[in-house]
N, C-alpha and C positions, 0 to 999 in steps of 0.2 A: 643479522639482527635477531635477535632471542625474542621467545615468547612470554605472553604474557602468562602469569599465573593463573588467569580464567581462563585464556584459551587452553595452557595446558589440560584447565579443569575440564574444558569441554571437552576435546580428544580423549581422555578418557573415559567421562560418560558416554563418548559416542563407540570405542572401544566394549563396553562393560554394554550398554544396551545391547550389540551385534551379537554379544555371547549370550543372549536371553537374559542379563537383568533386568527385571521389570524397577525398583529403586533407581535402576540408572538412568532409565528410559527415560521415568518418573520425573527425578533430579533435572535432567537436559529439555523435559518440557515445560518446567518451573521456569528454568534461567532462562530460555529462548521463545516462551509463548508471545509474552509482553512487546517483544521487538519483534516478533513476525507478525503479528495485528495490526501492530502500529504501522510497518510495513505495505501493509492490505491496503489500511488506511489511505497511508500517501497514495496509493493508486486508484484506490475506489472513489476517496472522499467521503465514504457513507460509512456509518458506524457498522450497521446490520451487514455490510456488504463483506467490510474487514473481519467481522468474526467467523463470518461464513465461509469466505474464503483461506482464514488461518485454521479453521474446523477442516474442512479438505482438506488444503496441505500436510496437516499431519497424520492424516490418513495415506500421504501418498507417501509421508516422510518415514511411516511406521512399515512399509512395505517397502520402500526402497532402499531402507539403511543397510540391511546386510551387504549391499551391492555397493554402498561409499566406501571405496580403497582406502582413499586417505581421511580418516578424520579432521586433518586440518581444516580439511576443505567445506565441513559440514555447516558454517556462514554461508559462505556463497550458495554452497547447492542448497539451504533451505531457504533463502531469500528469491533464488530465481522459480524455486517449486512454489512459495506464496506469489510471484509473481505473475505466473501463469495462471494458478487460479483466482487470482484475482482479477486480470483479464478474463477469465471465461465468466466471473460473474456478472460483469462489467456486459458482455453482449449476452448473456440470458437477461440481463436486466434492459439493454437497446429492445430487444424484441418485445419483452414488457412493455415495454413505451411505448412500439408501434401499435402493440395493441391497442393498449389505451388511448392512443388519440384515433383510432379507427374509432374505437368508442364513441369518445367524444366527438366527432363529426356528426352525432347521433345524440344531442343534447335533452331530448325532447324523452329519450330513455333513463338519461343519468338524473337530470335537475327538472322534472317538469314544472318549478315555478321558480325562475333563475331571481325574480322581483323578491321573492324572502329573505336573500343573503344580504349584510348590509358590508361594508367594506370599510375597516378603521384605520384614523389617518396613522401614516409609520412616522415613526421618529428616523435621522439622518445617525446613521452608524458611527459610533464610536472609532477611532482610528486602528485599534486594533480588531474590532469588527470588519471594517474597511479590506486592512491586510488579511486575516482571512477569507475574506468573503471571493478579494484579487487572488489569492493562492485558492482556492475551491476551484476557480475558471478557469485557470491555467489547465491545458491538456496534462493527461495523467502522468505522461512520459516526465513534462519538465514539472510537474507537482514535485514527485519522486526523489528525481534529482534534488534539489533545491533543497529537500527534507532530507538525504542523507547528509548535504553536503553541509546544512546549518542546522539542524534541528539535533543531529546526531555525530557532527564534527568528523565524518569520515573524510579522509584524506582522496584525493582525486584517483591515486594509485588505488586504495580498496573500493572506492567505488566501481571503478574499471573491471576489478574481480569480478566483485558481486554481480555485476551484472554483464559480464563476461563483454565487454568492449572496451576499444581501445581507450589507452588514457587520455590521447589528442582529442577523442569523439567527446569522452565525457566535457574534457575543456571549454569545447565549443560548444555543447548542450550547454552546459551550465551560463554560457555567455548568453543564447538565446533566451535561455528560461528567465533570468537577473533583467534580459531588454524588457522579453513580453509580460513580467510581475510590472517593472518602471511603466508600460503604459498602460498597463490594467488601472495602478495606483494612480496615474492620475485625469484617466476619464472617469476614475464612480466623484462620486457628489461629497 
């Protein structure tokens, strides 16, 4: 099967960056920013989380590129390098939280007159508030999946790549993530 005319694009900026072009570097962090956030995203959930950790990644991807063999390859390996730091943000930010509820067991320092807050009533979410809100709760793992697999029409074979397991595994991942969205959808209200 032949390439596409982006990917070829890409190979060569990733070619033309390893020689010191800065343009090309440039070029290949234009086309590839936007999908490696968004990336972040499907695994963080959090906006601040996905920039932060697409901010790393390309620090590790600006240091690691001389060492990509193959340009082809430079999808996969930048989606599992956002991936990883997208996880590490993920437990800097678990320990945040333990913090904060240690805090919080300590109310009497954070809110000393909890009686001022008033609490307004919520409205029932839109259905497509709904689906996202069920795709947010889903573990990050079958978030991910389900977001390459629909959100960005990757074929099971390139997800497999990208995220370097087997294609049966992804199968069955995607079968779980489709059950556990089905009864996320329909325990919310």
């Amino acid at each position: 099967m032949g390439r596409s005319p982006d990917e070829v694009l890409d190979d060569w900026l990733v070619l033309a960056a390893q020689q010191g072009e800065v343009d090309a570097f440039e070029a290949l962090a234009r086309r590839w920013h936007r999908r490696l956030v968004a990336h972040a995203y499907r695994r963080t959930a959090h906006a601040e989380g996905a920039t932060e950790a697409a901010q790393d990644a390309w620090l590790a991807i600006i240091r690691g590129l001389p060492r990509l063999h193959d340009p082809s390859r430079f999808p996969g390996w930048a989606y599992r390098i956002v991936d990883h730091k997208a996880v590490d943000w993920l437990r800097r930010r678990r320990r945040q939280r333990s913090l904060d509820d240690r805090i919080r067991a300590h109310p009497e320092v954070i809110d000393p007159d909890p009686q001022a807050r008033s609490p307004g009533p919520e409205e029932p979410p839109d259905p497509l508030a709904r689906l996202r809100s069920a795709l947010n709760d889903l573990p990050g793992d079958q978030r991910l999946l389900l977001s390459l697999s629909y959100t960005e029409g990757r074929p099971v074979r390139e997800i497999a790549g990208l995220l370097g397991i087997p294609e049966g595994t992804v199968k069955s991942r995607l079968f779980h993530a489709r059950q556990h969205l089905k009864r996320r959808m329909e325990q919310s209200p």
